[in-house]
C-alpha positions as CSV (number, residue, x, y, z in Angstrom):
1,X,1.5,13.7,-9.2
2,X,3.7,10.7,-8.1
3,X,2.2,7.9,-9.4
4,X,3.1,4.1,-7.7
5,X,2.9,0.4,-9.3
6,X,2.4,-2.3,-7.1
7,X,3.4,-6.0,-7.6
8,X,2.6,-8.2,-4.5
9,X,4.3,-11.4,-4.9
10,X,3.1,-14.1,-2.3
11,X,4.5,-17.7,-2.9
12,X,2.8,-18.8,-5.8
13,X,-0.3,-16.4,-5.9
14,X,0.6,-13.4,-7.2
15,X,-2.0,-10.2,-7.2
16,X,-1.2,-7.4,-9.7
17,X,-2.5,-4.1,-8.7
18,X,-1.6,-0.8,-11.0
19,X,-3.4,1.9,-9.6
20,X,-2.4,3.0,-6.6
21,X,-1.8,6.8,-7.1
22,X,0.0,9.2,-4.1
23,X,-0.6,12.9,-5.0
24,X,2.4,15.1,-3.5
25,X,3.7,18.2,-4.2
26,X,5.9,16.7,-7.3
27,X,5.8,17.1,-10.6
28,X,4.2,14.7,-12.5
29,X,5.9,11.5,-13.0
30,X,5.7,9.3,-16.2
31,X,3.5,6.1,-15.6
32,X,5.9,2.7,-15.1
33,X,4.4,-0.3,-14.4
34,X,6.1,-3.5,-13.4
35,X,2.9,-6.3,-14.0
36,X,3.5,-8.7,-16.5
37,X,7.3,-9.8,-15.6
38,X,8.4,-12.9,-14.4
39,X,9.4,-13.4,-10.7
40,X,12.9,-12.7,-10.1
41,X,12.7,-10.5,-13.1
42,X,10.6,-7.6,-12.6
43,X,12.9,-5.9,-10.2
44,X,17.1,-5.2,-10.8
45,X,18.5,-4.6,-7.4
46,X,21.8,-2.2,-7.2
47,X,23.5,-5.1,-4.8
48,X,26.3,-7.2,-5.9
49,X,25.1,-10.3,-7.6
50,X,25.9,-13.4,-5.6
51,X,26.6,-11.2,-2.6
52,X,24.7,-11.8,0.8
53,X,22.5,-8.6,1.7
54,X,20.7,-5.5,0.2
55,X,21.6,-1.9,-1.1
56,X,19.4,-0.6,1.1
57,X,17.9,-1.6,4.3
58,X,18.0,-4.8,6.0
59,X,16.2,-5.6,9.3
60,X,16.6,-9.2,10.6
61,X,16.0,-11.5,13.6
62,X,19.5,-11.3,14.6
63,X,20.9,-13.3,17.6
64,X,19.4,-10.6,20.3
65,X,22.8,-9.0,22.6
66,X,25.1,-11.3,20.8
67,X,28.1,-9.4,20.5
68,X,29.3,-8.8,16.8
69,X,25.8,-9.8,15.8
70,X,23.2,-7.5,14.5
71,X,19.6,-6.7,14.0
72,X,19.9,-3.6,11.6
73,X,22.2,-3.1,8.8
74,X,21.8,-0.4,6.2
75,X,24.3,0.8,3.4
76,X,25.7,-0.3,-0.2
77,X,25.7,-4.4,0.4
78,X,24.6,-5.3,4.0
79,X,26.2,-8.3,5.5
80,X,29.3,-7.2,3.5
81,X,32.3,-5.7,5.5
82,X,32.8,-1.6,5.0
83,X,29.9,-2.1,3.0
84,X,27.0,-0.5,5.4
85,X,26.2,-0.1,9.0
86,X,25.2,-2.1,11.4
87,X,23.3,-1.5,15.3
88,X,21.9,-4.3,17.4
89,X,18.2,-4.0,18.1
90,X,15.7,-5.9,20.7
91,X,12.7,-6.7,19.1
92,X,10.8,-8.5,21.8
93,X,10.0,-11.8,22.9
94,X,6.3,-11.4,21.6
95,X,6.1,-10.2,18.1
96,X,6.1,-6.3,19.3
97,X,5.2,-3.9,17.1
98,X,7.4,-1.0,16.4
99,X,6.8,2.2,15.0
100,X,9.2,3.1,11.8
101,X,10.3,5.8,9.6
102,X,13.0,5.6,6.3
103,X,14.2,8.0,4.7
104,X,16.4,7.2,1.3
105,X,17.8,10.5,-0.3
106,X,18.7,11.7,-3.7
107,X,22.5,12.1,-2.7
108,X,23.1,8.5,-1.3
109,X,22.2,9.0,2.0
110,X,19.5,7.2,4.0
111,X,18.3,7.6,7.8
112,X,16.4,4.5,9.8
113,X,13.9,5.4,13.0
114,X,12.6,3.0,15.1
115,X,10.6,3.8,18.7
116,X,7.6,2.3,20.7
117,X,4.6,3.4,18.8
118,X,2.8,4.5,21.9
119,X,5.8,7.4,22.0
120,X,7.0,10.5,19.7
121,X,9.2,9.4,16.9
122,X,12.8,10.4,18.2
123,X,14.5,13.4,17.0
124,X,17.7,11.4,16.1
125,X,17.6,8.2,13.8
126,X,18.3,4.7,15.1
127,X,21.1,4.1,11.9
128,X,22.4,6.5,9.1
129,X,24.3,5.8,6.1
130,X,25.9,8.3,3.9
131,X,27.4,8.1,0.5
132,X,27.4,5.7,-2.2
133,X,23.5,5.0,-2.3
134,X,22.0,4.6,-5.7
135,X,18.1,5.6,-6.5
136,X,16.3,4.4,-9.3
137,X,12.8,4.1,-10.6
138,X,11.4,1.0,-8.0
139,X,12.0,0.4,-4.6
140,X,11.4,-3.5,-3.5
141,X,10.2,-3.9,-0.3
142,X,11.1,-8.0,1.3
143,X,9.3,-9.8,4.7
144,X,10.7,-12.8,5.0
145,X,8.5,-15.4,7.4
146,X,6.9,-13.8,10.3
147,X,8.0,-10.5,9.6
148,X,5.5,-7.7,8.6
149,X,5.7,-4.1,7.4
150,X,2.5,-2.0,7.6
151,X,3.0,1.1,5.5
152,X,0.7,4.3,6.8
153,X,2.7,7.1,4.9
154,X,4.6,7.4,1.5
155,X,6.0,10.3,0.7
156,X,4.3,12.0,2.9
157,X,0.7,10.4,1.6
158,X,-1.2,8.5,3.8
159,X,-1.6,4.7,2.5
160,X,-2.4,1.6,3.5
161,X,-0.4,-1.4,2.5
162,X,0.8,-4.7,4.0
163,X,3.6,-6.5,3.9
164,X,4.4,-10.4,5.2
165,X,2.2,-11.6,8.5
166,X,4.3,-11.6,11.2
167,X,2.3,-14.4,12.8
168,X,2.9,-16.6,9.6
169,X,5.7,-18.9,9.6
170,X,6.2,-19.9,6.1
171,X,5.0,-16.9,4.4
172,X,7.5,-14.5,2.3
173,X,5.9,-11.7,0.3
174,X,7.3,-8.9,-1.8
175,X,6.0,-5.7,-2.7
176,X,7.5,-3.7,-5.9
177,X,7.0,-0.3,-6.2
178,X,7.5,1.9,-9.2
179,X,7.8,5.7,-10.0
180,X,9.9,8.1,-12.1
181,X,10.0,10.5,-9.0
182,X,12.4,8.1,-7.0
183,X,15.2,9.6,-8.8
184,X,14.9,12.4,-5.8
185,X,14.7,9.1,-3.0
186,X,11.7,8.3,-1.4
187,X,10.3,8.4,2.4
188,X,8.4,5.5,3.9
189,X,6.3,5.3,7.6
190,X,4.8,2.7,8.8
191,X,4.7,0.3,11.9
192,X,6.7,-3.3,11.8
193,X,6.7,-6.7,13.5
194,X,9.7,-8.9,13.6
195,X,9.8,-12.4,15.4
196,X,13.4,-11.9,17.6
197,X,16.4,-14.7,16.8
198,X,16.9,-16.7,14.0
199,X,19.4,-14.6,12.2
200,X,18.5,-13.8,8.6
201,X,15.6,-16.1,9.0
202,X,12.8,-13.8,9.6
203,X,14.2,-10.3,7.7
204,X,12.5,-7.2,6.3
205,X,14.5,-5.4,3.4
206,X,14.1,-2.3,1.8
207,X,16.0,-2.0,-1.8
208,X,16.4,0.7,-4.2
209,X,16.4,-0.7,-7.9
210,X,15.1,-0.3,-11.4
211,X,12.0,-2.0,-13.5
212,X,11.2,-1.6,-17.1
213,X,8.4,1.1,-18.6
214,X,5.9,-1.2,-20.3
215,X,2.3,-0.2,-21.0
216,X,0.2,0.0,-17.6
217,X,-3.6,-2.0,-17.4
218,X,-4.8,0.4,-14.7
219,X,-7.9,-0.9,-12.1
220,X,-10.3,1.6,-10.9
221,X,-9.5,2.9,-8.0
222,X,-12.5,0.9,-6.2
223,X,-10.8,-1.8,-7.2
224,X,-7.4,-1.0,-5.5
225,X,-8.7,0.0,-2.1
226,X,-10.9,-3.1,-2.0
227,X,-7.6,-5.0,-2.4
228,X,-5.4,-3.3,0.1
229,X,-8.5,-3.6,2.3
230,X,-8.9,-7.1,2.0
231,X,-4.9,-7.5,2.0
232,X,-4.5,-5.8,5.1
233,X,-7.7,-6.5,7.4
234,X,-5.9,-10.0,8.8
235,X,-2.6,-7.9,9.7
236,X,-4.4,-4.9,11.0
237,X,-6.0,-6.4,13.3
238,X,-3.1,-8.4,15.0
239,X,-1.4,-5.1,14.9
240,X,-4.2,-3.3,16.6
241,X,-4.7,-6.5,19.2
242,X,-0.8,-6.7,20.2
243,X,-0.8,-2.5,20.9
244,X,-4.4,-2.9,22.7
245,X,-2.4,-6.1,24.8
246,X,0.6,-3.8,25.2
247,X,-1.3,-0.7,26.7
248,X,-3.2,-3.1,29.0
């Protein structure tokens, strides 16, 4: 049983939810828990200190065609030169939504997909990285002002968590997740909004990292899905309005 540890960090509200448990096929990770830190504290990223980017995944408004510019950069230190890879993406003049799938490996590798959500995911990823990738016992997931992530899948579990509003200009939300069982990587899917332009204004970052073990205050698990539910209704309806609009 993989068990995950959510911190959702918005401004200065912050919700702590510990019991959001994924079954799989796994064996039975120890319990980590990352509630009770301090922000900026509860989550050691593998980047450079100081350094611009992520180790990990970095999607950002980008500058749209510009040439050198780019929307998707994924590797050791994004926005760092032979540090990752980089691929221009269109994200739409109206806050489209785009299916996703990442994949972060137990040998350093990681694979990005992106398609129209009305379509089957491609057979070939969008951006791949190999080598050098680092996995620990948290992955820290970023949307930075009118971005959102909607997560449907982890590890291969069906979920349902939101992060960032996409139709919220000042808003910036984290979510932290923690388990012993991303020492063999980890696989997210989901569906994504990003407002186009800006460069790094409006970004979405995936990071591998590490948290401390400390002793877990679990919910019940009533109280977890009442959170997500409440969490998510506002995004999952916008997401479900803009695919009804796109279909039409």
């Amino acid at each position: 049983m993989r068990t995950l540890n959510i911190l959702i960090l918005a401004g200065a509200l912050t919700v702590m939810v510990t019991a959001a448990t994924l079954v799989s096929d796994t064996a039975e990770a120890a319990l980590l828990d990352v509630t009770g830190t301090a922000v900026g504290k509860s989550f050691t990223a593998f980047g450079t200190p100081g350094a611009p980017g992520v180790h990990g995944l970095e999607l950002r408004g980008g500058r749209q065609g510009v040439r050198g510019d780019w929307e998707a950069g994924l590797g050791r230190q994004t926005s760092v030169r032979n540090g990752f890879r980089q691929a221009q993406f269109g994200w739409g003049k109206s806050l489209d939504v785009w299916a996703f799938e990442y994949s972060y490996a137990g040998d350093g590798s990681a694979r990005l997909w992106l398609w129209d959500p009305a379509s089957a995911r491609p057979s070939d990823p969008f951006l791949t990285y190999s080598g050098g990738l680092l996995t620990g016992n948290a992955v820290s997931i970023y949307a930075k002002r009118q971005a959102q992530l909607e997560i449907t899948e982890f590890d291969g579990q069906a979920v349902d968590v939101r992060i960032g509003d996409a139709s919220d200009k000042k808003l910036s939300e984290t979510a932290i997740f923690a388990s012993a069982g991303f020492a063999d990587g980890f696989s997210i899917r989901g569906r994504m909004a990003l407002l186009a332009g800006g460069g790094s204004k409006h970004a979405l970052t995936v990071q591998a990292g590490e948290v401390a073990s400390i002793t877990p205050v679990p919910l019940p698990a009533a109280a977890w899905f009442l959170l997500t539910g409440l969490g998510g209704l506002a995004g999952l309806r916008w997401l479900r309005r803009r695919e009804s609009a796109d279909v039409n």
